[in-house]
VEXVOMAR-329870 format. One line per 8 residues: number of its first residue (from 0); for each residue x, y, z of C-alpha. Coordinates in nm, 3 decimals. Layout:
<sites>
NUM = X Y Z ~ ...
</sites>
This chain:
<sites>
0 = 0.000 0.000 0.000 ~ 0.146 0.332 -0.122 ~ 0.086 0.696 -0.054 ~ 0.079 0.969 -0.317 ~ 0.434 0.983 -0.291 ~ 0.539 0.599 -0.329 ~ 0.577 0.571 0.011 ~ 0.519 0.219 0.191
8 = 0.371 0.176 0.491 ~ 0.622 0.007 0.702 ~ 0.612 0.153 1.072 ~ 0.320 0.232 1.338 ~ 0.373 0.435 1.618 ~ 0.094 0.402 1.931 ~ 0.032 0.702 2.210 ~ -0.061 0.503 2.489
16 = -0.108 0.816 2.712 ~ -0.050 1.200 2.707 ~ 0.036 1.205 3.065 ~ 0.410 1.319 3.167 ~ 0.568 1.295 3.445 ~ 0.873 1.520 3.304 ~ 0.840 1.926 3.168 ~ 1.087 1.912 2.939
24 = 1.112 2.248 2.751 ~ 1.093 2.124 2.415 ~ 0.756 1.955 2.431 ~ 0.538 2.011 2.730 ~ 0.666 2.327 2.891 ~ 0.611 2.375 3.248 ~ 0.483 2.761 3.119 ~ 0.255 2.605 2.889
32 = 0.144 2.279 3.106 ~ 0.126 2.336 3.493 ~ 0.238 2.025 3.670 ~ -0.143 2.006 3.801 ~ -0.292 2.030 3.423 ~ -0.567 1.820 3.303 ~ -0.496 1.506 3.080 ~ -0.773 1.274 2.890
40 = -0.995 1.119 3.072 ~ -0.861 0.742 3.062 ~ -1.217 0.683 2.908 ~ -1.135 0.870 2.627 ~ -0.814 0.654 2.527 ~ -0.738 0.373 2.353 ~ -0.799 0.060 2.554 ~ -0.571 -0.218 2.535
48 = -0.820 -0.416 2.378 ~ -0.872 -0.121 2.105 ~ -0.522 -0.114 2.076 ~ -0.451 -0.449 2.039 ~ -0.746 -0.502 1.776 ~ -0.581 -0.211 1.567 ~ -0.189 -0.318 1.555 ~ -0.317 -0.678 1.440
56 = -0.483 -0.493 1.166 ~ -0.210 -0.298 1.055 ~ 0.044 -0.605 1.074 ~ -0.187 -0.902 0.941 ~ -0.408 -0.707 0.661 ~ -0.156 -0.394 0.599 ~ 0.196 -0.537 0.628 ~ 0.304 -0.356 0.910
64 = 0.616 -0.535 1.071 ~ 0.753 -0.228 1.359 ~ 0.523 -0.133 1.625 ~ 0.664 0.179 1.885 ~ 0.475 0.260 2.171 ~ 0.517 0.599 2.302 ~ 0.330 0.887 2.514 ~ 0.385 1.140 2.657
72 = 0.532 0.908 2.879 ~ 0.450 0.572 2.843 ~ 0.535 0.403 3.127 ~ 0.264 0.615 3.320 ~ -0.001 0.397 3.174 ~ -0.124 0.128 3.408 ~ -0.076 -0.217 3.335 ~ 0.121 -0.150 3.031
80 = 0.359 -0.440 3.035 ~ 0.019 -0.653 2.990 ~ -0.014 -0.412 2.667 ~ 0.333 -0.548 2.540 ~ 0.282 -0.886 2.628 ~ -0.024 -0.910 2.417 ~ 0.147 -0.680 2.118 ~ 0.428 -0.913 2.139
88 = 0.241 -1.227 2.086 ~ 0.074 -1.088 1.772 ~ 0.231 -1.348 1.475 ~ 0.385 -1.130 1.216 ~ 0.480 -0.811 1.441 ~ 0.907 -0.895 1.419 ~ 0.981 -0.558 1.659 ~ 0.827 -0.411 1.976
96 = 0.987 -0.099 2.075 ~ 0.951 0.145 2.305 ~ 1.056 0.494 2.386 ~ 1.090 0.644 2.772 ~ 1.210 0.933 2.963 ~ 1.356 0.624 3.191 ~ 1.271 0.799 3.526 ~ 1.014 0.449 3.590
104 = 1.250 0.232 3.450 ~ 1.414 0.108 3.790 ~ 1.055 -0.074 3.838 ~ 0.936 -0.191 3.538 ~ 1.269 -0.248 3.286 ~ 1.227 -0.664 3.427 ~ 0.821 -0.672 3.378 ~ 0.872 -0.548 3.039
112 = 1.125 -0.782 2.958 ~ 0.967 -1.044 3.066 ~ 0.676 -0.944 2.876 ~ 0.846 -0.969 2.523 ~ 0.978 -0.616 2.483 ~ 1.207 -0.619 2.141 ~ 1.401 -0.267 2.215 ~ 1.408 -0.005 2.411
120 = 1.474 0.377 2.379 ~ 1.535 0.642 2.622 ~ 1.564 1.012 2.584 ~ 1.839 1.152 2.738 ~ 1.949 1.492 2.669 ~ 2.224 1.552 2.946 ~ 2.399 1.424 3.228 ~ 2.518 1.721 3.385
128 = 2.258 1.725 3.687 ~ 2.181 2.101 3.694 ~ 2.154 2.146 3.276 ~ 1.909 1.804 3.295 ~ 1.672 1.970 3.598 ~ 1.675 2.271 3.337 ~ 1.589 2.090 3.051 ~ 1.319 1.804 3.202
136 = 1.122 2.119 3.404 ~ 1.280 2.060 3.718 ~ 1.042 1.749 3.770 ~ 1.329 1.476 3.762 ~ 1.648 1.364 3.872 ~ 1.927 1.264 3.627 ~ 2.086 0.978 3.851 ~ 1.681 0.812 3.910
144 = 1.728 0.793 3.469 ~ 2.070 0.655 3.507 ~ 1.940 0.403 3.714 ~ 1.673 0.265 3.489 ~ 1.906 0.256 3.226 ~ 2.118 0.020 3.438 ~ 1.750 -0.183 3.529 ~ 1.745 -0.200 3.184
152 = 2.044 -0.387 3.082 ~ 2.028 -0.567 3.399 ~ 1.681 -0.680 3.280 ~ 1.792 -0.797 2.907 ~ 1.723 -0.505 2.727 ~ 2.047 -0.419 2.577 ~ 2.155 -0.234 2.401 ~ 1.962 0.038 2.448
160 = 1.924 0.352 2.217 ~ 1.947 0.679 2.407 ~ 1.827 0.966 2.224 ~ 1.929 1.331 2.279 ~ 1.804 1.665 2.181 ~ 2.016 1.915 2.092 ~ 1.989 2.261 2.149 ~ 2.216 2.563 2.079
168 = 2.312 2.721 2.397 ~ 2.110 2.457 2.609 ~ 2.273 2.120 2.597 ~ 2.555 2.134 2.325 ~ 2.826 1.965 2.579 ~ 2.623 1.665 2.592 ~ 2.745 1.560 2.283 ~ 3.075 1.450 2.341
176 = 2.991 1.353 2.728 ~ 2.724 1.105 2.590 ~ 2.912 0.964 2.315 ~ 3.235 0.933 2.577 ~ 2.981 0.755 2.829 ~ 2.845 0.491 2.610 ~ 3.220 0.454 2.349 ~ 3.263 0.098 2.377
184 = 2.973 -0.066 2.435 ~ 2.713 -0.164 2.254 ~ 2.424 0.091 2.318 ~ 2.375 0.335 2.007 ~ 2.338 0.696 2.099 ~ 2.097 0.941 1.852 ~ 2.160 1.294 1.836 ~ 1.874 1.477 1.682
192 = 1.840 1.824 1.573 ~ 1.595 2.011 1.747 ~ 1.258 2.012 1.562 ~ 0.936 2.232 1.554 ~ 0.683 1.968 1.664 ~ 0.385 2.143 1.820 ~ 0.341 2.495 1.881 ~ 0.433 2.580 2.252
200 = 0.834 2.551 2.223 ~ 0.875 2.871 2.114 ~ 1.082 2.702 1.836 ~ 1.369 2.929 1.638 ~ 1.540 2.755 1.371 ~ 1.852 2.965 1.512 ~ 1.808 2.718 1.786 ~ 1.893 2.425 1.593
208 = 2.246 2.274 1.609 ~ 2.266 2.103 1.261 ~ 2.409 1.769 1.192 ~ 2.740 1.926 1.018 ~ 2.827 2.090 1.387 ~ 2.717 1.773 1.559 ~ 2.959 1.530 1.373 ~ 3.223 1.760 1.431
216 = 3.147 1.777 1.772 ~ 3.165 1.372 1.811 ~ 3.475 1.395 1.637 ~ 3.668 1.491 1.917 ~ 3.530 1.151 2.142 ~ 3.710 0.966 1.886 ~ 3.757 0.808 1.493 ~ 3.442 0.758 1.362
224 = 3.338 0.611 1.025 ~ 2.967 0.596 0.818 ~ 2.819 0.311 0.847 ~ 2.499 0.219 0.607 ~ 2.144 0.199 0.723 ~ 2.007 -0.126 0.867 ~ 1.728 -0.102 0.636 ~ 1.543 0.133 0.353
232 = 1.415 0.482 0.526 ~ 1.611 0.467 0.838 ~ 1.574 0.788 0.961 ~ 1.955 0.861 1.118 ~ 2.245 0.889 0.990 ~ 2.463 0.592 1.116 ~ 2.806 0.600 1.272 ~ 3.074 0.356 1.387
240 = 3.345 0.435 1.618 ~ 3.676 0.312 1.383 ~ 3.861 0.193 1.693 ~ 3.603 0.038 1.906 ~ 3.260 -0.069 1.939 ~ 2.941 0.152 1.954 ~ 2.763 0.336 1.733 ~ 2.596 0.720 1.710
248 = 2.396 0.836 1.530 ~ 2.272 1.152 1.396 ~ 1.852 1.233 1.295 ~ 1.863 1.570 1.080 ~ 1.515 1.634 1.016 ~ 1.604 2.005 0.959 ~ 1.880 2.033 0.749 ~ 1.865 1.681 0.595
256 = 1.499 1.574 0.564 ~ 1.404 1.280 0.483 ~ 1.023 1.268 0.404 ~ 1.056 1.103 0.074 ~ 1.129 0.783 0.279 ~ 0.884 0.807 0.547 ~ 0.671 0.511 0.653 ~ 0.527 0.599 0.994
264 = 0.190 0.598 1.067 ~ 0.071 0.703 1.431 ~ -0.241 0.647 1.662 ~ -0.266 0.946 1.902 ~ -0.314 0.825 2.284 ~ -0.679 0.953 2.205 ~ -0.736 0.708 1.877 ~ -0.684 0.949 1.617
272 = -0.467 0.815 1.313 ~ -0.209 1.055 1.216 ~ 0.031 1.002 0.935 ~ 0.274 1.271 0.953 ~ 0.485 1.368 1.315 ~ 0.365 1.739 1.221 ~ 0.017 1.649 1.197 ~ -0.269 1.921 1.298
280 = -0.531 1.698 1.274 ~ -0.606 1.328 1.230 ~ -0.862 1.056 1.160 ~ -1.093 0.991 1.436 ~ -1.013 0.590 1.412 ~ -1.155 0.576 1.850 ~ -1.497 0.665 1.742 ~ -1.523 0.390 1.473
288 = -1.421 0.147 1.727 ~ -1.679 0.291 1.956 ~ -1.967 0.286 1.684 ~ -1.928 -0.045 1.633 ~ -1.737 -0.063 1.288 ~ -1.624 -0.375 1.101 ~ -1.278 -0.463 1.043 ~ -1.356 -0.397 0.701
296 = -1.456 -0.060 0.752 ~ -1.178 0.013 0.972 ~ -0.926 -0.119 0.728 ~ -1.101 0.044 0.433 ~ -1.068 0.423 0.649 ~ -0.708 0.360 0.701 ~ -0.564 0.261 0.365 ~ -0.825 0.571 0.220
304 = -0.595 0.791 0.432 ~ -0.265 0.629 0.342 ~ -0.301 0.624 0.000 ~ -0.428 0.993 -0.021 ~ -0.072 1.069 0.214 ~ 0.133 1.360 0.060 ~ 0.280 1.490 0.377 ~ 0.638 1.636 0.343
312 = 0.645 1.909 0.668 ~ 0.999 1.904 0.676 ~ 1.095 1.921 0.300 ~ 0.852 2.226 0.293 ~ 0.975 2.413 0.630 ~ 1.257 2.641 0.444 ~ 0.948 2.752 0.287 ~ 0.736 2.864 0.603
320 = 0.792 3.176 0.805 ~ 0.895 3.105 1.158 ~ 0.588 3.255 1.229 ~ 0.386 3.037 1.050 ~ 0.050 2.980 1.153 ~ 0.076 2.621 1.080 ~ -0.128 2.450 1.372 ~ 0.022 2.137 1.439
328 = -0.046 1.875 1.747 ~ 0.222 1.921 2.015 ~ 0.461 1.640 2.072 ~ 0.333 1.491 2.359 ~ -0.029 1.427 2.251 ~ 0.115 1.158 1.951 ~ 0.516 1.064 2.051 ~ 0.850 1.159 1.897
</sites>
């Protein structure tokens, strides 16, 4: 199944929640969201059941073989290591990923194991204490993330991907302290260039430290050399240290998009299907489910939207003034 633009669907991406227990300043600002803000009602989410009924469409009828689950912050959502043991045993689906702020890790890295959990990934965008409080909102501390990460491994997840933001002026040092911390081993680190994905980040493209500056930042941790992509589409820019194990690697959605190979789909926490990261709107797909809608019918909606797909945000940015009024859903509400 192709969109307008030749583009297979490949990859689907599930909000399980919009909840967050972080503030971090390139999402869900504390000066936009109030700790004590109001999130969906858990009536109006996705159930498991709903959830599990939709990924076994897109793998068995629409060929979808990566599922992702993501939030806001995933692992707020009750029970959800039941939601990737039933995901996981879903013939056909060959990777079950997730993606964390970590900070929950320390209690449920061996549950999700256990449950059949292929990878996991875990934003990270600093480990200097003070510069991490700044950029998470204050609401976290760095060592209870280093600590899940350890729960982690310890649990079987290795190797992890840790995935950093990078801002100009905020966080720029973390480049060569993460690459340093995790040289070696087998854990690949993502830089990505700092994106406008909502509205509320008060995004400046002068913010943006692009790849060019990033790989000459990494430079200094050590020899690297390019590395091709594991498969067709992969969305970073792969690296291997020339002198030891480990890999980086670098997500340019800025300066170097790469729309022409997308082949993400995403269900917002809420049930809305979404088929472009800078989305302002989306198919109500919770409200077929709720009316009572075949598979048939659900399956006929979804490949409708697919096919009529011609989203390319990022290859048309340079185009849009940085006060665009382009509404688009903010990060937290569908995942990164």
């Amino acid at each position: 199944m192709l969109d307008r633009a030749g583009r297979p669907l490949r990859d689907l991406r599930v909000s399980v929640t919009d909840r967050c227990n972080f503030r971090c300043i390139y999402c869900m600002p504390e000066s936009a969201y109030p700790k004590e803000s109001r999130y969906l009602p858990s009536q109006r989410l996705l159930s498991f059941d709903e959830i599990e009924r939709l990924v076994r469409l897109f793998v068995n009828e629409l060929g979808v073989r990566k599922v992702r689950i993501s939030g806001g912050e995933p692992l707020l959502r009750p029970g959800l290591p039941d939601l990737v043991a039933r995901l996981a045993a879903i013939p056909g689906l060959s990777d079950l990923a997730l993606t964390t702020n970590g900070y929950l890790l320390s209690d449920l890295a061996p549950a999700l194991a256990r449950a059949g959990l292929s990878r996991l990934t875990v934003s990270l965008d600093s480990l200097d204490p003070q510069e991490f409080a700044a950029l998470s909102g204050g609401q976290a501390a760095l060592e209870q993330v280093l600590d899940g990460i350890d729960a982690a491994i310890t649990a079987g997840l290795a190797p992890l991907k840790i995935n950093c933001v990078v801002m100009r002026g905020r966080n720029q040092g973390a480049i060569l302290s993460l690459a340093r911390r995790f040289r070696g081993t087998a854990h690949v680190v993502r830089f990505i260039e700092y994106m406008d994905v909502g509205t509320i980040n008060g995004w400046q493209r002068s913010d943006v430290v692009p790849a060019n500056e990033i790989l000459e930042s990494l430079a200094a941790a050590g020899p690297l050399v390019a590395l091709a992509p594991n498969y067709p589409g992969e969305v970073a820019r792969r690296y291997g240290w020339r002198d030891t194990a480990g890999e980086v690697g670098i997500i340019a959605s800025v300066t170097q998009p790469f729309c022409g190979a997308c082949h993400r789909a995403r269900l917002s926490a809420d049930g809305r299907l979404l088929t472009c990261l800078f989305a302002a709107s989306g198919v109500d797909i919770l409200g077929m489910l709720r009316s009572g809608e075949s598979d048939s019918a659900l399956l006929a909606r979804i490949g409708y939207t697919w096919r009529e797909r011609n989203d390319r945000y990022s290859e048309d940015r340079h185009a849009r003034s940085q006060s665009s009024a382009h509404k688009r859903l903010e990060m937290y509400q569908i995942g990164g």
